[in-house]
N, CA, C and O of each residue as an XYZ file, in Angstrom:
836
protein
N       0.825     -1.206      0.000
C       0.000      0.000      0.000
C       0.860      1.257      0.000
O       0.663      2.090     -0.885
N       1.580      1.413      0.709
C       2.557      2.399      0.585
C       3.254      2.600     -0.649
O       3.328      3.719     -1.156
N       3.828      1.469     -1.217
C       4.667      1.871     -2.819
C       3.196      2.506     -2.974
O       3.017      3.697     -2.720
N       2.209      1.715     -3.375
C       1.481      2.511     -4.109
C       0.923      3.801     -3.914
O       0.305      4.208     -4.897
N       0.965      4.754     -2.694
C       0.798      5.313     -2.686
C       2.125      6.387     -3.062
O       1.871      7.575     -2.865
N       3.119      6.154     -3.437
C       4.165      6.546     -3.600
C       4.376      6.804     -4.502
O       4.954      7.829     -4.864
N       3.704      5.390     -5.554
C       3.575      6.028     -7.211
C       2.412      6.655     -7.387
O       2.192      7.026     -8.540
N       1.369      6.947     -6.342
C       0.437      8.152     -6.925
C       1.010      9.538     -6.757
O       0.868     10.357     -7.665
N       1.612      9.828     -5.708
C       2.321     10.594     -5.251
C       3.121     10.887     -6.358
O       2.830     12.041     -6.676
N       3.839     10.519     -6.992
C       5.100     10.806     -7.747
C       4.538     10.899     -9.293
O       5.237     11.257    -10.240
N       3.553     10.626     -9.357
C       2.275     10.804    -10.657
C       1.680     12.452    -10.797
O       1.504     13.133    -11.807
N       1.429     12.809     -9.153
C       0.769     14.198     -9.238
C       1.661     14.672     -9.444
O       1.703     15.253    -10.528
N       2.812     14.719     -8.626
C       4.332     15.772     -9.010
C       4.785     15.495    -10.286
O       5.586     16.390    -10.557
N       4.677     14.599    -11.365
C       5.016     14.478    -12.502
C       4.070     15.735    -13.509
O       4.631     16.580    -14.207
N       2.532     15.588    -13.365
C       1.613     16.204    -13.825
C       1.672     17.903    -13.326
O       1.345     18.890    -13.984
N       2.243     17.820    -11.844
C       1.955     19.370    -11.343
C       3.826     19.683    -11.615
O       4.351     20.332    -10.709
N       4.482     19.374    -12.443
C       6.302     19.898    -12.262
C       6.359     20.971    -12.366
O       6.142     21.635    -13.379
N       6.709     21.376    -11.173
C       7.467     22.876    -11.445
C       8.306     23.444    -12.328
O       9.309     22.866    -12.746
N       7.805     25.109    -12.821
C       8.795     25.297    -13.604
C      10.013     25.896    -13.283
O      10.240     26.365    -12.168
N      11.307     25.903    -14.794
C      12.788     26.680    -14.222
C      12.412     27.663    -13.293
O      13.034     27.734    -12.233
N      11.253     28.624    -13.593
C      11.901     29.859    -12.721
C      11.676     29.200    -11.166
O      12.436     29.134    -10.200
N      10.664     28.869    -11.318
C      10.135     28.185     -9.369
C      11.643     27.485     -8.829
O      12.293     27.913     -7.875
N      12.009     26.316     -9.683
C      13.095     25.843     -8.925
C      14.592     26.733     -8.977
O      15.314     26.671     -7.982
N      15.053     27.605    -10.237
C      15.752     28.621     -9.773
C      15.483     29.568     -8.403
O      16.404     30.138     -7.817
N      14.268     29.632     -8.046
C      14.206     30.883     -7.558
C      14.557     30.083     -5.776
O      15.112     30.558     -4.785
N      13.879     28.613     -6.055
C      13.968     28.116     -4.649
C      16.020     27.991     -4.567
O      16.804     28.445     -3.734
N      16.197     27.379     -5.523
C      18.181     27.047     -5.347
C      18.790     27.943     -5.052
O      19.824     27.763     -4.409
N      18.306     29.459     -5.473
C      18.770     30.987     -5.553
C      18.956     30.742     -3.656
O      20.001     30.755     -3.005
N      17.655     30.554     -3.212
C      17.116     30.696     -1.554
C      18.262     29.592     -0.743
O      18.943     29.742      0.271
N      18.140     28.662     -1.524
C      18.901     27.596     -0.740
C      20.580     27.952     -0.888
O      21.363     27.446     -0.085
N      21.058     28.846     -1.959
C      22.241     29.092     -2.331
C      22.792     30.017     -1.196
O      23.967     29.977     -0.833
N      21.770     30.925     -0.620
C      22.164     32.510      0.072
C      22.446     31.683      1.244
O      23.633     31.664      1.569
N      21.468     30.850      2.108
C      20.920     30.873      3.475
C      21.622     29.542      3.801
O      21.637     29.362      5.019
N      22.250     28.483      3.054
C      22.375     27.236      3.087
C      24.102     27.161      3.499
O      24.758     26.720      2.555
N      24.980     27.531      4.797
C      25.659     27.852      5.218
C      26.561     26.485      5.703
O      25.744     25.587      5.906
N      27.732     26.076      5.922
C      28.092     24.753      6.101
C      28.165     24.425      4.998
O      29.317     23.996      4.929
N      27.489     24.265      3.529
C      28.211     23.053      2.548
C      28.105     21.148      2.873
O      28.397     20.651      3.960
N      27.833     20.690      2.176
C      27.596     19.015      2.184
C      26.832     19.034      3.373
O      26.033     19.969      3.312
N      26.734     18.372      4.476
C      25.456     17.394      5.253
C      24.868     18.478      6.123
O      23.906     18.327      6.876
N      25.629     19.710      5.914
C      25.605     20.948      7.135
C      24.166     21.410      6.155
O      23.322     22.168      6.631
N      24.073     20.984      5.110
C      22.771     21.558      4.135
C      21.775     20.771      3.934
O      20.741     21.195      3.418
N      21.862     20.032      4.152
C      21.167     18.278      3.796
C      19.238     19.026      4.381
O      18.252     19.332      3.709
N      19.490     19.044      5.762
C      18.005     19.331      5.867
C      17.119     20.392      5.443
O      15.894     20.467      5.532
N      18.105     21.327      4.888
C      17.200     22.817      4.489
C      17.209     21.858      2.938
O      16.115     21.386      2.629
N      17.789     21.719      2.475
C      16.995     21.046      0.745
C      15.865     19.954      1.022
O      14.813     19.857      0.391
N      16.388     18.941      2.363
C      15.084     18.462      2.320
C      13.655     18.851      2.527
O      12.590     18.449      2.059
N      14.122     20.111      3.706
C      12.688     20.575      3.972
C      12.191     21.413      2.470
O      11.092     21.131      1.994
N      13.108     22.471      1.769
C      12.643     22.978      0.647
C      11.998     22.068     -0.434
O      11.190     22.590     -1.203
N      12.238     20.992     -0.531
C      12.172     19.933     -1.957
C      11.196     19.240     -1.418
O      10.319     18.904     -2.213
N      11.025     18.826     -0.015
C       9.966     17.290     -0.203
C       9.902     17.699      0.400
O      10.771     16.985      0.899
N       9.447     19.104      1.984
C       8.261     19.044      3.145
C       7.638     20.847      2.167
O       6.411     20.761      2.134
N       7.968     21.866      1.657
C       7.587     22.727      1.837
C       7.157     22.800      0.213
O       6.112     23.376     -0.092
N       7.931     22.248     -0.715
C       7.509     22.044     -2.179
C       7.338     20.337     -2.117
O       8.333     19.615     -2.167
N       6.234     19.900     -2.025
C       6.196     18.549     -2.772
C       6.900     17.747     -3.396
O       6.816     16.522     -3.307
N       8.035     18.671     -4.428
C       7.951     17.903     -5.987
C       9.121     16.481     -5.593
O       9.801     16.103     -6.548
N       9.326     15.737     -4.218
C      10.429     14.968     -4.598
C       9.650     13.805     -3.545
O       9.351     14.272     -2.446
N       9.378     12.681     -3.722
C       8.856     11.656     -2.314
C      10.183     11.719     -1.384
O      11.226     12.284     -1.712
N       9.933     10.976     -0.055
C      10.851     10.927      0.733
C      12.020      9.670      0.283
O      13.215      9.690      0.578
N      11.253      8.518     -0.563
C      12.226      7.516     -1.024
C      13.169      7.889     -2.087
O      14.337      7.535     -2.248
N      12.345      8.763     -2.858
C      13.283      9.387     -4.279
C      13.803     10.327     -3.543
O      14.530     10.719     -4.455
N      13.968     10.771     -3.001
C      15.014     12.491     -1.955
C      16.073     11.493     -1.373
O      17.152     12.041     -1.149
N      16.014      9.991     -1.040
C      17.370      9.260     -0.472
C      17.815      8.401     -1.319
O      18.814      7.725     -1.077
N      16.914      8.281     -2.788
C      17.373      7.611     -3.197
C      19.299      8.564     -4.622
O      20.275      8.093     -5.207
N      18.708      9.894     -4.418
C      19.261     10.936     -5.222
C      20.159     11.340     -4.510
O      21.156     11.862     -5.010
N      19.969     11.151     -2.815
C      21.413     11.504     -1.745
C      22.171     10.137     -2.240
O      23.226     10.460     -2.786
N      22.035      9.119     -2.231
C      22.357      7.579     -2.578
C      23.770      8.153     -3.672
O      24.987      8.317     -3.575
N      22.576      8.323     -4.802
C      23.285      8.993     -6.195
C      24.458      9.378     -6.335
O      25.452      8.915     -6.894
N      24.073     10.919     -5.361
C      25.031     12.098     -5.528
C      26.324     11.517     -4.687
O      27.514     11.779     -4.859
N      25.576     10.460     -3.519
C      27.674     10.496     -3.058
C      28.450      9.817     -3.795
O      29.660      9.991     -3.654
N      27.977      8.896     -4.744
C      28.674      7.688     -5.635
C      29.472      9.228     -6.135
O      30.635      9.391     -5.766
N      28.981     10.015     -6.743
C      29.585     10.927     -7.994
C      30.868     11.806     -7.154
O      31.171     12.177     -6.020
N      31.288     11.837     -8.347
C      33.166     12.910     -7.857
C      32.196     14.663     -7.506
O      31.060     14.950     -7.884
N      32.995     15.374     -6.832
C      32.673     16.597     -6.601
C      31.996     17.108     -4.822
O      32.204     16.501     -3.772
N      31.419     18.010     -4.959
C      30.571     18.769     -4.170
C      29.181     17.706     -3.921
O      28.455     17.403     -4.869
N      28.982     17.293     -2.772
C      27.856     16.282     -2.642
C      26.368     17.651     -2.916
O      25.777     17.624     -3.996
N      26.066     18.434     -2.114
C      25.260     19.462     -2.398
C      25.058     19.703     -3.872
O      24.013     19.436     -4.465
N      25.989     20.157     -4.347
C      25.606     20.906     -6.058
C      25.463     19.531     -6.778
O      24.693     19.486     -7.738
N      26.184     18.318     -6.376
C      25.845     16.910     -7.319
C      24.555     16.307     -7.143
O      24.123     15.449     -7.913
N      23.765     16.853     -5.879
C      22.305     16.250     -5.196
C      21.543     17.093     -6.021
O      20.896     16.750     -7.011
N      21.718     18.748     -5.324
C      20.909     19.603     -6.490
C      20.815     19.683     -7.815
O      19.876     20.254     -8.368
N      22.026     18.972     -8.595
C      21.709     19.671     -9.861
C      21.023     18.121    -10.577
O      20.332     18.089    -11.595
N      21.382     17.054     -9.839
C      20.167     15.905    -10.246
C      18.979     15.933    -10.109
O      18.311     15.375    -10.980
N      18.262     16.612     -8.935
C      17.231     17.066     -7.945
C      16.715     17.604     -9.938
O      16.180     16.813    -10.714
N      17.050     18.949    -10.263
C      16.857     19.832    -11.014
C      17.050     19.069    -11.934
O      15.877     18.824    -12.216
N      17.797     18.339    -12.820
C      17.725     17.776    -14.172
C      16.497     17.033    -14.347
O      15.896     16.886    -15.410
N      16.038     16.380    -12.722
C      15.177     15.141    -12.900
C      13.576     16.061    -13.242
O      12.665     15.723    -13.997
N      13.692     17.286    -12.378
C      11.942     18.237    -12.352
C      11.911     19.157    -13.554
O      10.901     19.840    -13.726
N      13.062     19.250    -14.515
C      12.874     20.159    -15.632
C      14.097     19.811    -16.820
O      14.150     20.346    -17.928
N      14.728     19.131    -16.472
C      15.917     18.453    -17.720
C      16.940     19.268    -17.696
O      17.130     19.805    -16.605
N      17.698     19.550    -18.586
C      18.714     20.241    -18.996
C      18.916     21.981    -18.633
O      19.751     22.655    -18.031
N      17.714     22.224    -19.334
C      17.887     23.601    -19.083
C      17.697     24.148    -17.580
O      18.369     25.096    -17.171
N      16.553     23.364    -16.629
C      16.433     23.980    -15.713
C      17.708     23.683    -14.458
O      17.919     24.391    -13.474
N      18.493     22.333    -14.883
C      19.715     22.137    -14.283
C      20.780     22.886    -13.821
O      21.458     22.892    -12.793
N      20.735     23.850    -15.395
C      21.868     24.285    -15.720
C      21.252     26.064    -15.183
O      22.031     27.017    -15.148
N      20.115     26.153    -14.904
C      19.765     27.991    -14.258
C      19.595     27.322    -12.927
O      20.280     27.911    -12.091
N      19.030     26.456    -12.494
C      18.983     26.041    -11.328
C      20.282     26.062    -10.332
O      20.321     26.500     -9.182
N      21.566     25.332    -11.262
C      22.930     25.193    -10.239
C      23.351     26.295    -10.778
O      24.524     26.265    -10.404
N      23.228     27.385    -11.474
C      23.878     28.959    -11.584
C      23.153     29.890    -10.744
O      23.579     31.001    -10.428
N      22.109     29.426    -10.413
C      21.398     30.361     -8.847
C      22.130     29.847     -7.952
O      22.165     30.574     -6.959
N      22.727     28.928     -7.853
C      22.797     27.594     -6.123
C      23.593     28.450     -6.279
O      23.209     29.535     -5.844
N      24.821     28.442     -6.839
C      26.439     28.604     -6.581
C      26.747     30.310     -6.840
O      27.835     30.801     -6.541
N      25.339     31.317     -7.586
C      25.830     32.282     -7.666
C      26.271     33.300     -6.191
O      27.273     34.015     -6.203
N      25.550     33.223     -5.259
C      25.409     33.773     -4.144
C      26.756     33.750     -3.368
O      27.268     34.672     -2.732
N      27.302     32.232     -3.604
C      28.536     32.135     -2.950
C      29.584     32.783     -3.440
O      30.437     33.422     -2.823
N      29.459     32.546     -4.825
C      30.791     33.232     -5.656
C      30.922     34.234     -5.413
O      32.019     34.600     -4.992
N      29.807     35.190     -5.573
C      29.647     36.478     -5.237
C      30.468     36.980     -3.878
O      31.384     37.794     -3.761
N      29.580     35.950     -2.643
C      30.007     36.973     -1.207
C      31.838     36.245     -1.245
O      32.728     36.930     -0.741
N      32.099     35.204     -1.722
C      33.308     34.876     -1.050
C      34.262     35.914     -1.866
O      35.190     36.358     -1.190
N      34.186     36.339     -3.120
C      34.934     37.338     -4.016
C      34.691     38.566     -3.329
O      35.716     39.245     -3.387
N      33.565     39.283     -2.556
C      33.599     40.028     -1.919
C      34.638     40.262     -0.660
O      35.263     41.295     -0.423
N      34.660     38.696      0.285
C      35.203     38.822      1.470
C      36.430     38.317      1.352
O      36.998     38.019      2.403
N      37.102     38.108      0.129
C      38.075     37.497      0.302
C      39.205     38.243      0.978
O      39.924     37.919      1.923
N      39.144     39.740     -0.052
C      40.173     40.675      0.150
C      40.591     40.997      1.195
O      41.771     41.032      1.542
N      38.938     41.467      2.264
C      38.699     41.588      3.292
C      39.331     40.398      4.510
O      40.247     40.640      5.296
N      38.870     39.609      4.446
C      39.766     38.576      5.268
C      41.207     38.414      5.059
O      41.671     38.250      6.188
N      42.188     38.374      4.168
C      43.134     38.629      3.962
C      43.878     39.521      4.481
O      44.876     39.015      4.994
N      43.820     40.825      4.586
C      43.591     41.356      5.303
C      43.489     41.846      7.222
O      44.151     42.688      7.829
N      42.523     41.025      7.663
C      41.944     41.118      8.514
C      41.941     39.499      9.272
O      41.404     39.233     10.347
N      42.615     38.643      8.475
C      42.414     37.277      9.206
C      43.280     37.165     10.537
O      43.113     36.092     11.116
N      44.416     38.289     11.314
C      44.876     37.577     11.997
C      43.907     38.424     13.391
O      44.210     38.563     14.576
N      43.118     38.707     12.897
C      42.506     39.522     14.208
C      42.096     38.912     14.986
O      41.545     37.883     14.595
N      42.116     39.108     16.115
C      41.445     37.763     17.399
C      39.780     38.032     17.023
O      39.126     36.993     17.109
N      39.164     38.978     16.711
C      37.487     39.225     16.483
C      37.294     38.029     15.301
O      36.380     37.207     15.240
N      38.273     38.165     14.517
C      37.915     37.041     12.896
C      38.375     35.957     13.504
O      37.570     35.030     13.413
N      39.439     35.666     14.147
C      39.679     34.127     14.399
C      38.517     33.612     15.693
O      38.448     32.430     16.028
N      37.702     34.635     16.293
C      37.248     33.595     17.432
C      35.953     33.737     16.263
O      34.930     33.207     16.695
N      35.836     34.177     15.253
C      33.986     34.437     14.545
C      34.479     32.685     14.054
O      33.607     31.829     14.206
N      35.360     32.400     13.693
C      36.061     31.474     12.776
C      35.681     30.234     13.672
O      35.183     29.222     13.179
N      35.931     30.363     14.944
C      35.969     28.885     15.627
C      34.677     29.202     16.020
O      34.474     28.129     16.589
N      33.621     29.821     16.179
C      32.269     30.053     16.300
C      31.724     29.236     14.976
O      31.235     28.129     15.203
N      31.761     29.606     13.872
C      31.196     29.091     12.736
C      31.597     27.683     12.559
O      30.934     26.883     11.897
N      32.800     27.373     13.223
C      33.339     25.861     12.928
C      32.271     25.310     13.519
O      31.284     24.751     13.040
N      32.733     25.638     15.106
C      31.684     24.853     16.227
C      30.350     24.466     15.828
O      29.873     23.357     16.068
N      29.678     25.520     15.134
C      27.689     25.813     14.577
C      27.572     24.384     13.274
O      26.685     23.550     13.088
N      29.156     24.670     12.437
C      28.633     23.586     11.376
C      28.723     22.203     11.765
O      28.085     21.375     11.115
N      29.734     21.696     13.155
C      29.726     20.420     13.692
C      28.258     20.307     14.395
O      27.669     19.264     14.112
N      27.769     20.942     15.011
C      26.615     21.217     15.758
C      25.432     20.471     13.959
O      24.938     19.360     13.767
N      25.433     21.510     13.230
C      24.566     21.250     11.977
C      24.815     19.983     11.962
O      23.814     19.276     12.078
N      26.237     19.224     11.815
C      26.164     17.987     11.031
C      25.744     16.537     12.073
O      25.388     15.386     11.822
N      25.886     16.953     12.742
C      25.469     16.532     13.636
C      24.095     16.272     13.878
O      23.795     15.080     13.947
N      23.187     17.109     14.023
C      22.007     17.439     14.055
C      21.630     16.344     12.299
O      21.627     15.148     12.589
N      21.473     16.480     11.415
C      21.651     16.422      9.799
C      21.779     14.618     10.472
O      20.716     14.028     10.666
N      22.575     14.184     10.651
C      23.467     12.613     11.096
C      22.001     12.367     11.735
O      21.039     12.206     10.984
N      21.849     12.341     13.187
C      20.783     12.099     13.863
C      19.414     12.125     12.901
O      18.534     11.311     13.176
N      19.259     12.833     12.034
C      17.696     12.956     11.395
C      17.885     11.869     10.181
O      16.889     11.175      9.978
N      18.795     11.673      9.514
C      19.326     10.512      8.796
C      19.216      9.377      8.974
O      18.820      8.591      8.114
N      19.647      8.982     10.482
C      19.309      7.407     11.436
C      17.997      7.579     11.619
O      17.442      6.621     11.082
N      17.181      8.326     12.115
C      15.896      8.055     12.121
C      15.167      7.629     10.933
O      14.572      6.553     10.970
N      15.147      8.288      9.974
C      14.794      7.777      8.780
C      15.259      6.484      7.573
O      14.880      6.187      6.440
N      16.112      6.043      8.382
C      16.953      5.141      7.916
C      16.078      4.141      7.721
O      15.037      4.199      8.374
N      16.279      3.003      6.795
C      15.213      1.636      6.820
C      15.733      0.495      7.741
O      16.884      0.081      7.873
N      14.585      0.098      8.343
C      14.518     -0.780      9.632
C      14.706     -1.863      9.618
O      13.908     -2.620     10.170
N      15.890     -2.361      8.947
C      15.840     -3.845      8.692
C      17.644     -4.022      8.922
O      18.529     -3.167      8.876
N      17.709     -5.549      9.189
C      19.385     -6.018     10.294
C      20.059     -5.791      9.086
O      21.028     -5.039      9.190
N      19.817     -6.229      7.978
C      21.001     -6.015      7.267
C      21.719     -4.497      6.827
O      22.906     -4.202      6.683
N      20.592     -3.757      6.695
C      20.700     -2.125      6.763
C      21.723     -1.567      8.001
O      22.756     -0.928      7.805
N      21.171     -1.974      9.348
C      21.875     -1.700     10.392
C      23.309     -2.031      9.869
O      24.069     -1.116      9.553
N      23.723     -3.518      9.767
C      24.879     -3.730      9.891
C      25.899     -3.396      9.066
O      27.079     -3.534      9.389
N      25.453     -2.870      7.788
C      25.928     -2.525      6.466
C      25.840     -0.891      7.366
O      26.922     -0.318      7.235
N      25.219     -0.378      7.887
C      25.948      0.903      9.023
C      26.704      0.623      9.811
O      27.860      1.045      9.772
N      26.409      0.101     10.425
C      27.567     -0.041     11.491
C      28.748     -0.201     10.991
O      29.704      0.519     11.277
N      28.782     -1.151     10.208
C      30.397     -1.714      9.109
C      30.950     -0.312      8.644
O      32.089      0.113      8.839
N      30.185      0.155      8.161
C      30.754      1.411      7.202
C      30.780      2.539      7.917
O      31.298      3.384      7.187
N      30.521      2.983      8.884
C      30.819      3.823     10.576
C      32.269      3.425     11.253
O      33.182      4.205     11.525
N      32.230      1.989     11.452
C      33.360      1.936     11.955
C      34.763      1.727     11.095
O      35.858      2.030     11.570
N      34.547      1.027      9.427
C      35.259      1.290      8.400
C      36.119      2.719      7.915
O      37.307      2.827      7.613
N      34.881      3.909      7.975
C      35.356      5.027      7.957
C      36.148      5.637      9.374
O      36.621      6.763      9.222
N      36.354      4.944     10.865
C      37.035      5.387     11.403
C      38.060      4.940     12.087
O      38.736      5.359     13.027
N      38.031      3.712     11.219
C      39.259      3.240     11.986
C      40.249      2.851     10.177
O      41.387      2.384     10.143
N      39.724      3.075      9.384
C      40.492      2.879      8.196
C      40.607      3.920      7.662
O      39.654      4.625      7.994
N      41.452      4.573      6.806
C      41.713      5.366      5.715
C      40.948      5.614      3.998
O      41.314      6.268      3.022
N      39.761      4.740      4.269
C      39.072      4.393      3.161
C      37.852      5.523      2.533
O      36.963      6.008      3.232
N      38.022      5.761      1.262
C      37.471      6.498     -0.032
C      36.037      6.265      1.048
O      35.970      5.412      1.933
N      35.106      7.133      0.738
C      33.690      6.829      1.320
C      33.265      6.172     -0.131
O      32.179      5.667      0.155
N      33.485      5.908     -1.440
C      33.085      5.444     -2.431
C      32.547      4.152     -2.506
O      31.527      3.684     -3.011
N      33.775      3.559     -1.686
C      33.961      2.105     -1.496
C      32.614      2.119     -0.306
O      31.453      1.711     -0.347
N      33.162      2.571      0.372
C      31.639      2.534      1.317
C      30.188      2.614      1.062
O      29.329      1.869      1.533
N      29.986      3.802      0.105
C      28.872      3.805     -0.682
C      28.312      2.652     -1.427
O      27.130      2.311     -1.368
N      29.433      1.946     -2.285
C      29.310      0.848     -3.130
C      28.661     -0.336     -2.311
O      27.598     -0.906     -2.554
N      29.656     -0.599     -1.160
C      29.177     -1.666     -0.577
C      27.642     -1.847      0.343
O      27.010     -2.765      0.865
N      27.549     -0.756      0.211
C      26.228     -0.309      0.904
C      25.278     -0.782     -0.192
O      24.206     -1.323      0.080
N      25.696     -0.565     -1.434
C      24.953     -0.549     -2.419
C      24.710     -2.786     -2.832
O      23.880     -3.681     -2.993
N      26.057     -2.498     -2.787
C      25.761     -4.523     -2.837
C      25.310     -4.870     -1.729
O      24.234     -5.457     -1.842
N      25.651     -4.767     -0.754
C      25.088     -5.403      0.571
C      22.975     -5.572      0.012
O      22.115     -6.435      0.188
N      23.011     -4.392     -0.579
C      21.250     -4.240     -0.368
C      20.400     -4.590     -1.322
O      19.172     -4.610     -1.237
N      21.351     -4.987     -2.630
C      20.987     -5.938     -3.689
C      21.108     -7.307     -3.611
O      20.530     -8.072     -4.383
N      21.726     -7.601     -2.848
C      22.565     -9.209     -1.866
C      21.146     -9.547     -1.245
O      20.709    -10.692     -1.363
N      20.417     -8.565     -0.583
C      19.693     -8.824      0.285
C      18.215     -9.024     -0.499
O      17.460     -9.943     -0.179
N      17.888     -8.061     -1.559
C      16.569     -8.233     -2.625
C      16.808     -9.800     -3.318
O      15.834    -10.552     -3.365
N      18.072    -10.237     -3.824
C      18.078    -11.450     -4.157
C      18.237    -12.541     -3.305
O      18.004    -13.648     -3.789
N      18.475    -12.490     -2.502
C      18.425    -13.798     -1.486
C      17.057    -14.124     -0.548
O      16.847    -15.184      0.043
N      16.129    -12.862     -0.569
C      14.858    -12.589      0.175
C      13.894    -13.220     -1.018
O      12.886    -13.826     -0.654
N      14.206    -13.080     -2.570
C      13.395    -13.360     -3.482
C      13.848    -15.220     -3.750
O      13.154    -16.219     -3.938
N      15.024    -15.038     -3.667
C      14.874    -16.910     -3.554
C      14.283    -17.448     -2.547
O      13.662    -18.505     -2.663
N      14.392    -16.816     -1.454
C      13.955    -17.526     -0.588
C      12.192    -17.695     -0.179
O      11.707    -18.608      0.491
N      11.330    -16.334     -0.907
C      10.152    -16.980     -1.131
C       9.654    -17.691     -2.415
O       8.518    -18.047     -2.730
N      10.721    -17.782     -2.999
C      10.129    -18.757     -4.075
C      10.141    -20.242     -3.760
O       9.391    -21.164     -4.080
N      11.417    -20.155     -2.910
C      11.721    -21.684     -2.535
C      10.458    -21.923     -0.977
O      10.467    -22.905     -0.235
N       9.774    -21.056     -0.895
C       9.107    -21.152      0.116
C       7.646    -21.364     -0.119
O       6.874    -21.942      0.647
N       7.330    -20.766     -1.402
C       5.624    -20.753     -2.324
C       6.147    -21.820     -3.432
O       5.297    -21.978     -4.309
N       7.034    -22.404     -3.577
C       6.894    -23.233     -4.207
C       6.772    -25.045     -3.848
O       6.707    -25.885     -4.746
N       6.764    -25.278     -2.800
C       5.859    -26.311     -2.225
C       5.041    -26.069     -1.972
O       4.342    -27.057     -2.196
N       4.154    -24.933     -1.375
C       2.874    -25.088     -1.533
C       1.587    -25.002     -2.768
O       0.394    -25.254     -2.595
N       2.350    -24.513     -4.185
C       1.998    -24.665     -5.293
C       1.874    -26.171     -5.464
O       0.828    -26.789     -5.666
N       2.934    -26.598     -5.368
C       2.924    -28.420     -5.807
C       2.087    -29.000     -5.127
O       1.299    -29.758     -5.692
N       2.032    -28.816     -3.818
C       0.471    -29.467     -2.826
C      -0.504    -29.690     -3.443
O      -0.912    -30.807     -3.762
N      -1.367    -27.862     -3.868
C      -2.660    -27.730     -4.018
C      -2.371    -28.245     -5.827
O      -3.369    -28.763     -6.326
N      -1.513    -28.168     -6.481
C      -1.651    -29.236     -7.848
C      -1.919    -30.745     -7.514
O      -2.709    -31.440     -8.154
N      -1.211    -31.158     -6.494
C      -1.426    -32.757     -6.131
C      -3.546    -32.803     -5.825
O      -4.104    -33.859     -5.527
């Protein structure tokens, strides 16, 4: 019942898609205010995209975080600009991630000079370990709302746990981590599907006898 309500869901947002300017104008919003970079942003796109605009389900919004970490780059602009290829194609991709990223270009070319400047001041270095502190605080916060939503099943857990403690006690690419996350959970669709076949298939042969 749920898939299916998932593909009705993803039927109306197909029929109601927003256009370039709507999702420029939202990336523009998420570009200014969206502070931290990668997971420090994670919940303001989710709330913008799938609690405050509709246009993304909650399975397709993790299945496109999934996506974006496989890919080389910026996890944010690689989430958004799939987010955007998928609700308007090409063109709205390409005005969509030139709103995200214009805001930044802008203020950091502004402040660069300025900090340069001005970086050894004790006022800029304690603003500096203030803003550090706020984005561990964000990712943090971002981490916790992630596990909750996470899917509830042992092999999921342990394919976390593995790849939690992989990333901190090894030196390892998160790629590899991603990947295996990714077999672990195809491992698990095929061995769950043999196993009710091998399970409905004696009771087929019964009711033929």
């Amino acid at each position: 019942m749920q898939n299916k309500n998932e593909k009705i869901l993803e039927t109306e947002q197909t029929d109601n898609a927003p256009g370039w300017l709507d999702v420029a104008r939202v990336y523009l919003k998420i570009g200014t205010i969206g502070f931290g970079g990668g997971f420090a942003v994670m919940d303001l796109i989710h709330s913008e995209l799938v609690e405050k605009h509709p246009w993304l389900t909650e399975q397709r919004y993790q299945n496109m975080v999934a996506l974006a970490e496989m890919a080389p780059g910026a996890l944010t602009v690689n989430l958004l600009s799939g987010i955007a290829y998928r609700l308007g194609g090409v063109k709205t991709m390409i005005l969509a991630t030139t709103a995200l990223i214009m805001p930044s270009f802008v203020l950091i070319t502004l402040l660069a000079g300025a900090f340069l400047a001005w970086q050894n001041h004790p006022m800029v270095k304690g603003a500096l370990d203030g803003l550090t502190a706020g984005v561990v605080g964000l990712l943090l916060a971002v981490v916790w709302s992630m596990v909750k939503k996470a899917p509830r099943h042992w092999c999921c857990f342990v394919v976390g746990l593995l790849a939690f403690v992989l990333g901190i006690v090894m030196p390892i690419n998160p790629i590899w981590l991603v990947l295996m996350g990714g077999m672990a959970g195809a491992l698990k669709v095929v061995v769950e599907t043999l196993r009710n076949r091998h399970i409905n298939t004696p009771s087929e042969n019964n009711g033929t006898k």
